[in-house]
LUMFI-396100 format. One line per 3 residues: number of its first residue (from 0); for each residue x, y, z of C-alpha. Coordinates in steps of 0.001 Angstrom, whole numbers. Layout:
<rs>
NUM = X Y Z  ...
</rs>
This chain:
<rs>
0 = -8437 -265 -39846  -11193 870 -37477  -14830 1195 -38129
3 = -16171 4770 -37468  -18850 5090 -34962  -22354 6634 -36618
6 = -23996 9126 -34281  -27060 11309 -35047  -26738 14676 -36573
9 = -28505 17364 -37925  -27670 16641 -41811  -29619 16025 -44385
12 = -30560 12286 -44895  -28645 12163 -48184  -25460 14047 -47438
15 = -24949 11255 -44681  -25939 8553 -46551  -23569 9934 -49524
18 = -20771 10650 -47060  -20934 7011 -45581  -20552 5769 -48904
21 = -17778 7685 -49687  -15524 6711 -46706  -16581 2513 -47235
24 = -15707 2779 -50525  -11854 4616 -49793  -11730 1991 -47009
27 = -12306 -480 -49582  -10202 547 -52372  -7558 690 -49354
30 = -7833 -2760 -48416  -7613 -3782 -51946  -4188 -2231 -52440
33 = -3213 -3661 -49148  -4064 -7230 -50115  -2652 -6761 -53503
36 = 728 -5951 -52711  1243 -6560 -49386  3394 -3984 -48452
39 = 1306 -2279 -46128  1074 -4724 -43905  4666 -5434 -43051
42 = 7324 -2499 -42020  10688 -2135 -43484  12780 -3378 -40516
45 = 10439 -6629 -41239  10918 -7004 -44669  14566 -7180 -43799
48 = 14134 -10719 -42062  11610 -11800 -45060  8672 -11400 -43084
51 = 6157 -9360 -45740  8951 -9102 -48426  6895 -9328 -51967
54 = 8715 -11042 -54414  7847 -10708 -57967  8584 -13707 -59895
57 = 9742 -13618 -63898  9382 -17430 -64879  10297 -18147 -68061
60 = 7976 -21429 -68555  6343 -23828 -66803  4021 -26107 -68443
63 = 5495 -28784 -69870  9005 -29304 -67799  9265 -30560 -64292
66 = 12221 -28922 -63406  11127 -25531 -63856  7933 -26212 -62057
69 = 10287 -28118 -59137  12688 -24575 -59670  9522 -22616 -58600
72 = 8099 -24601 -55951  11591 -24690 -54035  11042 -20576 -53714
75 = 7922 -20714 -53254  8595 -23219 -50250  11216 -20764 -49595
78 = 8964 -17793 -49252  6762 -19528 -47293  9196 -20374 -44750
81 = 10145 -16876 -44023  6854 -15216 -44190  7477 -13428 -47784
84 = 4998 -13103 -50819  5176 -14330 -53880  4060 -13372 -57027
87 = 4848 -15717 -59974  4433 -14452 -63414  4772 -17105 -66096
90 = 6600 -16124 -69976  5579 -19388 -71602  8798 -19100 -73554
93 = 7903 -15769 -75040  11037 -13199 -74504  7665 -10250 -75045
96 = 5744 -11229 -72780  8328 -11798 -70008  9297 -8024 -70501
99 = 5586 -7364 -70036  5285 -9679 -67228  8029 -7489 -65709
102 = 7027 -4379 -65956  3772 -5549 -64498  5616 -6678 -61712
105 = 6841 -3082 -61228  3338 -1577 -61530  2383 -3740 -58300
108 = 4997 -2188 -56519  6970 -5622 -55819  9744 -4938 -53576
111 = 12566 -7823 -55179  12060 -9888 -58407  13888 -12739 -59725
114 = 13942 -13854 -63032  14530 -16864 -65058  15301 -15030 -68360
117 = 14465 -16411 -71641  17232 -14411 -73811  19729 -13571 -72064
120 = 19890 -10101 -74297  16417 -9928 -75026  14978 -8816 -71590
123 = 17631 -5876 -71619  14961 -3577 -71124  13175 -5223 -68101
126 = 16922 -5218 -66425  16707 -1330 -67287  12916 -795 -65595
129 = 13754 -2666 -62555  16893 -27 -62246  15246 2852 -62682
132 = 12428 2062 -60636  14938 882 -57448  14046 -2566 -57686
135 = 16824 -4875 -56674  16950 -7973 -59206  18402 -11637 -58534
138 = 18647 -14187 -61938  18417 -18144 -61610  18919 -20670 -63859
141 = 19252 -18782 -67169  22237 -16506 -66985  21884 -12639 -68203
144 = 24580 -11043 -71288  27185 -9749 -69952  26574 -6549 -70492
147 = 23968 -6411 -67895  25494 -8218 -65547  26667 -4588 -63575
150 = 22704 -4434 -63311  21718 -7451 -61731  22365 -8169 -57754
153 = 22882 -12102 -57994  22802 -14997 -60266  21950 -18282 -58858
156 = 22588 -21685 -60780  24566 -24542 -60050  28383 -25159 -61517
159 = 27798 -26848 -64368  31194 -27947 -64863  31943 -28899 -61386
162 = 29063 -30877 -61311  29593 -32535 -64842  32821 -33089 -62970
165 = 31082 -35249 -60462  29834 -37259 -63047  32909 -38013 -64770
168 = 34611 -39146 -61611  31837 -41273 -60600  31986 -43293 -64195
171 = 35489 -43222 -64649  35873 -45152 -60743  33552 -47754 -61850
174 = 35326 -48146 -65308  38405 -49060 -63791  36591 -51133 -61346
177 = 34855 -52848 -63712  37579 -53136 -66874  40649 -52917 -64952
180 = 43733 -50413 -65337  44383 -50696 -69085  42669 -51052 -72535
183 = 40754 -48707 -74802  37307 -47296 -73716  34917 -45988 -76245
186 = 33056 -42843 -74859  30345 -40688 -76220  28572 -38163 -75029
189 = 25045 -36383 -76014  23605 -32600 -75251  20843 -30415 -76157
192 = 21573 -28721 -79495  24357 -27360 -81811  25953 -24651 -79982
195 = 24341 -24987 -77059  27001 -23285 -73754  24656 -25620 -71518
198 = 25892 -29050 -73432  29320 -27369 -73555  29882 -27016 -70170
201 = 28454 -29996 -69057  30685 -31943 -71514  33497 -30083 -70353
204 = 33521 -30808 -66568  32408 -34576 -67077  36056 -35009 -68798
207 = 37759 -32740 -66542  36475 -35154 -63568  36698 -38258 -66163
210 = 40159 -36890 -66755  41546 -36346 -63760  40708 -40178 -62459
213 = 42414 -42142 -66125  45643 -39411 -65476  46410 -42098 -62710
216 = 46008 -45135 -64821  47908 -44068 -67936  47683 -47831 -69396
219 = 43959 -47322 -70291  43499 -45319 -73351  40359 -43286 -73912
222 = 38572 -43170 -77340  35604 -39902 -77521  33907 -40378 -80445
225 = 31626 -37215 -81975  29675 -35639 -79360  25393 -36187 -79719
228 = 22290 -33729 -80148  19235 -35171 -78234  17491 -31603 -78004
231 = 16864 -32379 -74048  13797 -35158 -75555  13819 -38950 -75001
234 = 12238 -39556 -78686  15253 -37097 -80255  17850 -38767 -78624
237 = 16907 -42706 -79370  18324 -42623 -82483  21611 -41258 -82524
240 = 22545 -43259 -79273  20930 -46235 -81536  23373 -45190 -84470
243 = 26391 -44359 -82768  26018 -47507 -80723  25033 -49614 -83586
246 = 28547 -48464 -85401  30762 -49127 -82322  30001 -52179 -81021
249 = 32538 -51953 -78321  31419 -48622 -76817  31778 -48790 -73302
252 = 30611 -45405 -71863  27751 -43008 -72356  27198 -39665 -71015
255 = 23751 -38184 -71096  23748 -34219 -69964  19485 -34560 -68881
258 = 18143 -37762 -67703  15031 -36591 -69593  16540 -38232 -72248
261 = 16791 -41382 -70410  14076 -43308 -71860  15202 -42778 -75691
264 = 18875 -43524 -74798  17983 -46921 -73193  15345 -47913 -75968
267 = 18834 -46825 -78683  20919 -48818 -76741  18984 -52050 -76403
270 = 17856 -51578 -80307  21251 -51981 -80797  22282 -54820 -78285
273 = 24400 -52921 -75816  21880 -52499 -72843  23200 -54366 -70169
276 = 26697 -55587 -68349  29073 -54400 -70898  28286 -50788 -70670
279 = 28217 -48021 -68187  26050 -44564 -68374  26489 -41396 -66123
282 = 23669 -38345 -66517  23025 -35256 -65277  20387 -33705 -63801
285 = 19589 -35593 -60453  15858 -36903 -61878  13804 -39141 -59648
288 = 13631 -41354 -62813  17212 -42111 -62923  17550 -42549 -58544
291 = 15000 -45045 -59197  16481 -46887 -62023  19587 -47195 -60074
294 = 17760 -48194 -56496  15738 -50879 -59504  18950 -52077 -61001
297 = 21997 -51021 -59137  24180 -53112 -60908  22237 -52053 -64832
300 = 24449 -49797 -66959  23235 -46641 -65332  25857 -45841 -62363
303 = 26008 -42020 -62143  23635 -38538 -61960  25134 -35261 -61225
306 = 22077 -33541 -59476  21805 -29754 -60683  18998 -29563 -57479
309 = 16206 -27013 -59046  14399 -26762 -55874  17782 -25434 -54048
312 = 18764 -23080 -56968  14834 -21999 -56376  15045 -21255 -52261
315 = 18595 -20060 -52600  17245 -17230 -54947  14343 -16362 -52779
318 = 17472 -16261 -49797  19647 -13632 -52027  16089 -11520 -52613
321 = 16677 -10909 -49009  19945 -9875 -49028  19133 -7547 -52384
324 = 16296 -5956 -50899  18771 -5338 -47637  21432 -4181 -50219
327 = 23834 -6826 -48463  27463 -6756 -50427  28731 -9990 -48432
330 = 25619 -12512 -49530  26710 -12567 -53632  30128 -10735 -53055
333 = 31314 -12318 -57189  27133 -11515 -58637  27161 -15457 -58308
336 = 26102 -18235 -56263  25996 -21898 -56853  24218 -24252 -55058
339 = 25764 -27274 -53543  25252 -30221 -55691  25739 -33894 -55775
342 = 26159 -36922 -57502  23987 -40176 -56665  24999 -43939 -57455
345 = 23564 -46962 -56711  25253 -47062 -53232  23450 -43766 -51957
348 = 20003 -43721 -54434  18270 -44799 -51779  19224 -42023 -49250
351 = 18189 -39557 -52252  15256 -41150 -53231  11585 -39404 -52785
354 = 8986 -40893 -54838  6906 -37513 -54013  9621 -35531 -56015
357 = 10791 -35161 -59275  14513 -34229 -58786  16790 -34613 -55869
360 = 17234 -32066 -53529  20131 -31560 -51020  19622 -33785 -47994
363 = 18623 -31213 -45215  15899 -30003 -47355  14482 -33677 -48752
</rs>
């Protein structure tokens, strides 16, 4: 903006003086708007490339979990990297307020917002707003009802069966390594909660990959017992490891779907004796925690986590809020993208391992 140049004329001393006022203070209330969205300071043709785009971001929660605040900082890194704003709004687990974070969003004028939805249903009407005010929207993490899927440009996550999968296979190699090609194994498994489609699908692809290793060694027979609730806490999931492990002496294999819950599952298993050589664990989740118990104790019971990667599903989303806001079919052609994910063992923790991090992230971006 330029300055205008004051030169004397004949006016009265208080017209001027109320005139100069007038124009500093529209200057100012420009410059405001300016720094508060951003937009004016970045043409479309920018935008396109991510330079200037302002993202509006619908967080479900973030106090109080590590991924979701490693899930944020992987798009914020992501926005930094191509010149984009940011603007992260934070639903502390309230379905409300994240409808009223969003529609503050859309008062700002943001030109792309993702969302982490808390209800799938529940933030029907946000998905609504952002249509009828033009504003593309890309989900992560938490997936959106069906029905408003038509409404939504892109949903990023990670396969949670495939990379259960990668779990399964990982466990069920050092099984037959370690107990040879027949015999019974004992194998149990524990989730989140009742219900719960996360603990289902995770459950699922760790015995399609489990599966698809034992179809080749037919001798060994495979015993599941009842699957176990941990509700995602160390504390909730000590004692049902502790009980089921107590009344199966000769369990062999146990699958935790968070290595959050790694603590209480270890504590359960050594209150009950079975902590060491004669059993094998595989997780989920990637966690620095259980890269570092393996890099500790390579040959402990812990042998397997299938990394989910929040800081990739975070960058890729800020990547498909480019394509939205360039209304690009080709980038999300199936409204879904999954993020390439891993599994680490004790032969590659130490590639994977960042002490500075809290969950693994996909090599070229560690």
């Amino acid at each position: 903006m330029s300055t205008a140049v004051m030169r004397p004329v004949r006016r009265r001393p208080g017209h001027a003086l109320a005139r100069g006022l007038a124009l500093l203070a529209a200057a100012s209330l420009l410059l405001t708007a300016c720094n508060r969205t951003g937009q004016e300071s970045a043409s479309p043709e920018q935008k396109a490339t991510g330079q200037g785009l302002v993202i509006g971001w619908s967080q479900r929660g973030i106090a109080g979990s590590d991924w979701y605040k490693t899930l944020v900082a992987g798009g914020e890194a992501e926005a930094a990297e191509i010149g984009a704003q940011i603007q992260i709004l934070d639903a502390n687990r309230e379905t409300t307020r994240q409808n009223e974070d969003v529609q503050t969003l859309i008062s700002r004028g943001v030109d792309v917002v993702i969302m982490n939805a808390n209800d799938p249903l529940g933030v029907a009407s946000s998905v609504k707003a952002l249509k009828d005010a033009g504003i593309p929207l890309v989900t992560v993490n938490s997936n959106l009802d069906p029905s408003l899927v038509p409404d939504m440009y892109c949903y990023v996550a990670e396969d949670q069966v495939a990379t259960g999968a990668l779990a399964g296979e990982a466990i069920a190699q050092d099984a037959i390594a370690k107990w040879g090609t027949s015999g019974e194994i004992k194998l149990v498994g524990i989730g989140g909660l009742p219900g719960d489609v996360i603990s289902e699908l995770r459950y699922q692809g760790f015995m399609q990959g489990y599966d698809s290793v034992m179809a080749q060694h037919p001798e060994i027979t495979t015993t599941e017992l009842p699957f176990k609730y941990g509700e995602w806490l160390p504390d909730q999931a000590l004692t049902p490891i502790r009980d089921v492990a107590t009344a199966n002496p000769d369990l062999k294999i146990v699958y935790s779907e968070s290595d959050v819950m790694q603590a209480g599952i270890q504590q359960g298993l050594q209150q009950a004796g079975l902590w060491g050589p004669g059993i094998l664990e595989a997780s989920y989740d990637g966690g620095m925690n259980a890269v570092k118990e393996m890099l500790d104790n390579p040959d402990g019971p812990l042998q397997a986590t299938a990394s989910n990667q929040p800081w990739d599903q975070g960058a890729l989303a800020v990547q498909m809020a480019v394509a939205a806001f360039n209304g690009d079919p080709s980038a999300c052609p199936d409204k879904t993208e999954y993020v390439e994910t891993t599994v680490v063992t004790p032969e590659n923790a130490a590639d994977y391992y960042k002490p500075e991090d809290t969950y693994v992230r996909a090599q070229e971006n560690s």
